[in-house]
Backbone as a ProteinNet text record, in pm:
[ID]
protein_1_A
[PRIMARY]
XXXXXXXXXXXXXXXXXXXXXXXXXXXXXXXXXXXXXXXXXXXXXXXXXXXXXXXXXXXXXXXXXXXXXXXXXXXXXXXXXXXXXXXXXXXXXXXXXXXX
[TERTIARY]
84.6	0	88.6	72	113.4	48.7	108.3	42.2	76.3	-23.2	7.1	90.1	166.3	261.6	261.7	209.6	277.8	383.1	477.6	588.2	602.9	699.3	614.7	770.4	771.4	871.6	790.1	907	831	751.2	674.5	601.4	558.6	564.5	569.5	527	443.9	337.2	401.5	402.9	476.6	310.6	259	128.1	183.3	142.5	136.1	5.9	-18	-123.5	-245.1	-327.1	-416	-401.3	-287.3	-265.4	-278.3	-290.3	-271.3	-136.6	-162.5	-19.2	67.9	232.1	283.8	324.4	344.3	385.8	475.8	604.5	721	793.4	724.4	758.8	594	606.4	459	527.4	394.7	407.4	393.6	302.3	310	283.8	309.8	315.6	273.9	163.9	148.5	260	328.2	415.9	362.4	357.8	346.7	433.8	421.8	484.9	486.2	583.7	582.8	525.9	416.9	436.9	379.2	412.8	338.3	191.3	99.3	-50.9	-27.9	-31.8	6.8	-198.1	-273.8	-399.1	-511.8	-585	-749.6	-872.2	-890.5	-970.3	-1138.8	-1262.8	-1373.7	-1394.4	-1327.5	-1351.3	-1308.5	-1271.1	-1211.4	-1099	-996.2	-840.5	-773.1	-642.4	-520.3	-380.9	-306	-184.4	-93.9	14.1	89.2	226.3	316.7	476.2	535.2	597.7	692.1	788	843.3	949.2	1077.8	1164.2	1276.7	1390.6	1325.7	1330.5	1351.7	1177.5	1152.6	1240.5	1252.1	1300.7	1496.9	1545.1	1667.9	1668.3	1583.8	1585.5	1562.1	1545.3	1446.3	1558.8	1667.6	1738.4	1895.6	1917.1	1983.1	1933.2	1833.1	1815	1728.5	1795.4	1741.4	1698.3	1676.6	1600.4	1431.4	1421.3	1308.4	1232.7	1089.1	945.2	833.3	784.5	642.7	592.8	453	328.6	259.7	268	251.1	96.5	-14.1	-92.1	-124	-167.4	-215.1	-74.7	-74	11.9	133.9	242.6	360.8	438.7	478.6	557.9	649.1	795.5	934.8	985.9	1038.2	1134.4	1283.8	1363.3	1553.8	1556.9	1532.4	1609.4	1723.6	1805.1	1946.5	1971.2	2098	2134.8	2290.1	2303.7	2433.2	2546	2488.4	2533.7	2604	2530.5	2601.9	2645.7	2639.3	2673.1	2614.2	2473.7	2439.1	2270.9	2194.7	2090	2009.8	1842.2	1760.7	1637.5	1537	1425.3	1370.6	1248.6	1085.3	991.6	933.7	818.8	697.6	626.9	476.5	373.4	256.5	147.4	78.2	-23.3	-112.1	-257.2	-391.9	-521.4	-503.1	-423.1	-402.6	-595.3	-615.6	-741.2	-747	-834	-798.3	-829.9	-865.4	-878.1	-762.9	-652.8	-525.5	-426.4	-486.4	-351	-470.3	-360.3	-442.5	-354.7
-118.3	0	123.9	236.7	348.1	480.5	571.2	651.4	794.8	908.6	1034.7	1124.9	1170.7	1265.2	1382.8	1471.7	1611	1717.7	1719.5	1773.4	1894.2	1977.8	2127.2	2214.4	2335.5	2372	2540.2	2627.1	2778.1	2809.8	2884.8	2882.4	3059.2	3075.2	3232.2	3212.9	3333.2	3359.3	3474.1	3468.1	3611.9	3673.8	3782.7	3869	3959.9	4002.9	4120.6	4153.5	4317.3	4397.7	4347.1	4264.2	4201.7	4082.7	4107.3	3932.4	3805.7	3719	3539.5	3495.8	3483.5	3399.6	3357.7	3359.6	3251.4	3219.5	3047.3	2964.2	2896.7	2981.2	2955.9	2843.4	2795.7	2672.3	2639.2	2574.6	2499.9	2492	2503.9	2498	2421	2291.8	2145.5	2065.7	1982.3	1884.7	1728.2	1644	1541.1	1421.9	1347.2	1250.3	1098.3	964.5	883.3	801.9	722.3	678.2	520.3	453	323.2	263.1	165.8	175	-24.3	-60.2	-162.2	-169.8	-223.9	-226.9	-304.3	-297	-370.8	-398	-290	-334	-243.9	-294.8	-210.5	-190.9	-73.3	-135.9	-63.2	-82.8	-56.4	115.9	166.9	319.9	369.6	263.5	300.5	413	395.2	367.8	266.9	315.4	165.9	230.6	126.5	154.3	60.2	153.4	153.9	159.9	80.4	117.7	176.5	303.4	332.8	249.6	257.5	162.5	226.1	150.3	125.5	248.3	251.7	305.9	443.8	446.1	603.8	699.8	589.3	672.2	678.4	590.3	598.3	727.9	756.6	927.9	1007.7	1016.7	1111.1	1128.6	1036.4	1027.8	1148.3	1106.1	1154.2	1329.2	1393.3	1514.2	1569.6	1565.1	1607.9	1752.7	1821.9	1934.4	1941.7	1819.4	1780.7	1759.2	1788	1798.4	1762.9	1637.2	1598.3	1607.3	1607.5	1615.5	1474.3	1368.8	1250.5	1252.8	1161.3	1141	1061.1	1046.2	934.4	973.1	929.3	930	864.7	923	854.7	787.4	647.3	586.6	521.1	579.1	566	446.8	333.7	292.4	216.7	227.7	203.2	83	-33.7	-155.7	-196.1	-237.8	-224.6	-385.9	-384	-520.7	-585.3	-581.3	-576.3	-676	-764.9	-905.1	-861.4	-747.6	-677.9	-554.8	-473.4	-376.4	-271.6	-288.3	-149.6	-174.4	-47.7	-18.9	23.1	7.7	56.5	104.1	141.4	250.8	245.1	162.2	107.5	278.8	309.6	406.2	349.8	371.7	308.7	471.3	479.5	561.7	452.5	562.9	449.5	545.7	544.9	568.8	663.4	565.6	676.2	657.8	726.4	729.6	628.2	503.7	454.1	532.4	649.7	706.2	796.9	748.3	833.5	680.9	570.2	490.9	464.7	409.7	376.3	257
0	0	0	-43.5	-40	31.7	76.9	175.3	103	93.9	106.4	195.6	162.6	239.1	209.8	250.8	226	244.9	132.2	136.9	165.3	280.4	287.3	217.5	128.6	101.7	105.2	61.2	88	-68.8	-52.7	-163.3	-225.8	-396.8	-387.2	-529.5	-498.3	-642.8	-650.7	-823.6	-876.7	-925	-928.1	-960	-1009.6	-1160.2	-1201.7	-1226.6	-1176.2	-1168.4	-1309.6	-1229.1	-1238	-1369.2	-1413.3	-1487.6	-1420.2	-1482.3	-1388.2	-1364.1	-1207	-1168.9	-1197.6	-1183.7	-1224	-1080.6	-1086.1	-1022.8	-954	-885.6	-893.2	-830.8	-676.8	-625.5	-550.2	-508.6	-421.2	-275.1	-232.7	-57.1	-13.9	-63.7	-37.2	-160.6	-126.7	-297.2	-214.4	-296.9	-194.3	-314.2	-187.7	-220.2	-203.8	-258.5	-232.6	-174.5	-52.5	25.8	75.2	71.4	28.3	216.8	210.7	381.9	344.2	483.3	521.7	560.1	527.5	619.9	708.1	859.1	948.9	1059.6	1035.7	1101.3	1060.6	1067.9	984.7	1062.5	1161.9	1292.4	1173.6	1283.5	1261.5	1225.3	1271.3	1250.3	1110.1	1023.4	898	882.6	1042	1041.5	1008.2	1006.3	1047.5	1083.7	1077.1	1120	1043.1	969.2	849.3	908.6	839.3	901.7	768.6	794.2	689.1	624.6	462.6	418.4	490.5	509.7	526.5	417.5	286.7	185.6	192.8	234.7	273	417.7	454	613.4	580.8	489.6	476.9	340.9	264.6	239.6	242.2	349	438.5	544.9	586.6	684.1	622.9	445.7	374	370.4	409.3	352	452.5	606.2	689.5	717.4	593.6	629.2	532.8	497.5	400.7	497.6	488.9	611.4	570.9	657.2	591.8	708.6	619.9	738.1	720.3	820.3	784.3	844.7	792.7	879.9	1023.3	1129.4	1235.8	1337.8	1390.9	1518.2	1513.3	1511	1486.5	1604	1623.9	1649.4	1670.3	1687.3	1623	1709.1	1684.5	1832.9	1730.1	1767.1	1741.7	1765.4	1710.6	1741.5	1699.2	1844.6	1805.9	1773.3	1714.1	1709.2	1697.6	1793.6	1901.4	1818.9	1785.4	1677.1	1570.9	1485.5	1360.7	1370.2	1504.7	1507.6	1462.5	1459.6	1372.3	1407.8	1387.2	1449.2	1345.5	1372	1321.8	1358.1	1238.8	1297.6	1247.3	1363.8	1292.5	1273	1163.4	1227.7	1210.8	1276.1	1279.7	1263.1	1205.9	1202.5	1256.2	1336.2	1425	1366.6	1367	1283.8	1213.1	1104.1	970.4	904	810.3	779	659.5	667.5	520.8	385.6	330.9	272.2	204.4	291.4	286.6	203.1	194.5	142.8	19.4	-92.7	-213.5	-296.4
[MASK]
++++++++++++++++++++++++++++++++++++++++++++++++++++++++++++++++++++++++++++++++++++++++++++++++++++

C-alpha cells in the first residue's frame, strides 16, 4: 500500500497587476509513500509502518518535512550481533482514505 505525504517547502506567487499567476515553487506537494498495512480497525483507520526506503531518504536530507498522517511511532532496534541499528516508524489511525 502506499500513503500520502505532504511535502512542505516555501512557496511564492509572482502577480502582475491584475494578470494570472505565475507559479514559482509549491508549498506542499502530496508525495506517495511506500508503507506496510500492518492493522485495519472498525472506525475506517489503520496503522501503516513506513518503508525502510523512505526513512533511509528522508534520513539523507534532513532538512526535508512531511506532514505525515495518524500518530507517529518511532522505536531504534538495536542489534548488538552486527553492530548497527535501526528505525521502525509506525502511524497508528491513519485514515484509510489516505492509502491507495
Amino acid at each position: 500500500a502506499t500513503a500520502s505525504a505532504s511535502s512542505s517547502s516555501s512557496a511564492r506567487w509572482q502577480s502582475e497587476s491584475g494578470r494570472a499567476a505565475a507559479v514559482t515553487d509549491l508549498t506542499h506537494a502530496f508525495r506517495e509513500v511506500l508503507v506496510t498495512l500492518l492493522a485495519v480497525y472498525g472506525d475506517r483507520s489503520c496503522d501503516v509502518e513506513l518503508s525502510s526506503s523512505f526513512l533511509q531518504a528522508w534520513e539523507a536530507d534532513p532538512k526535508r518535512r512531511f506532514l505525515l498522517p495518524g500518530a507517529v511511532l518511532a522505536a531504534r532496534l538495536e542489534a548488538p550481533e552486527a553492530g548497527r541499528s535501526s528505525v521502525r516508524v509506525i502511524l497508528r489511525a491513519v485514515p484509510l482514505s489516505s492509502l491507495s
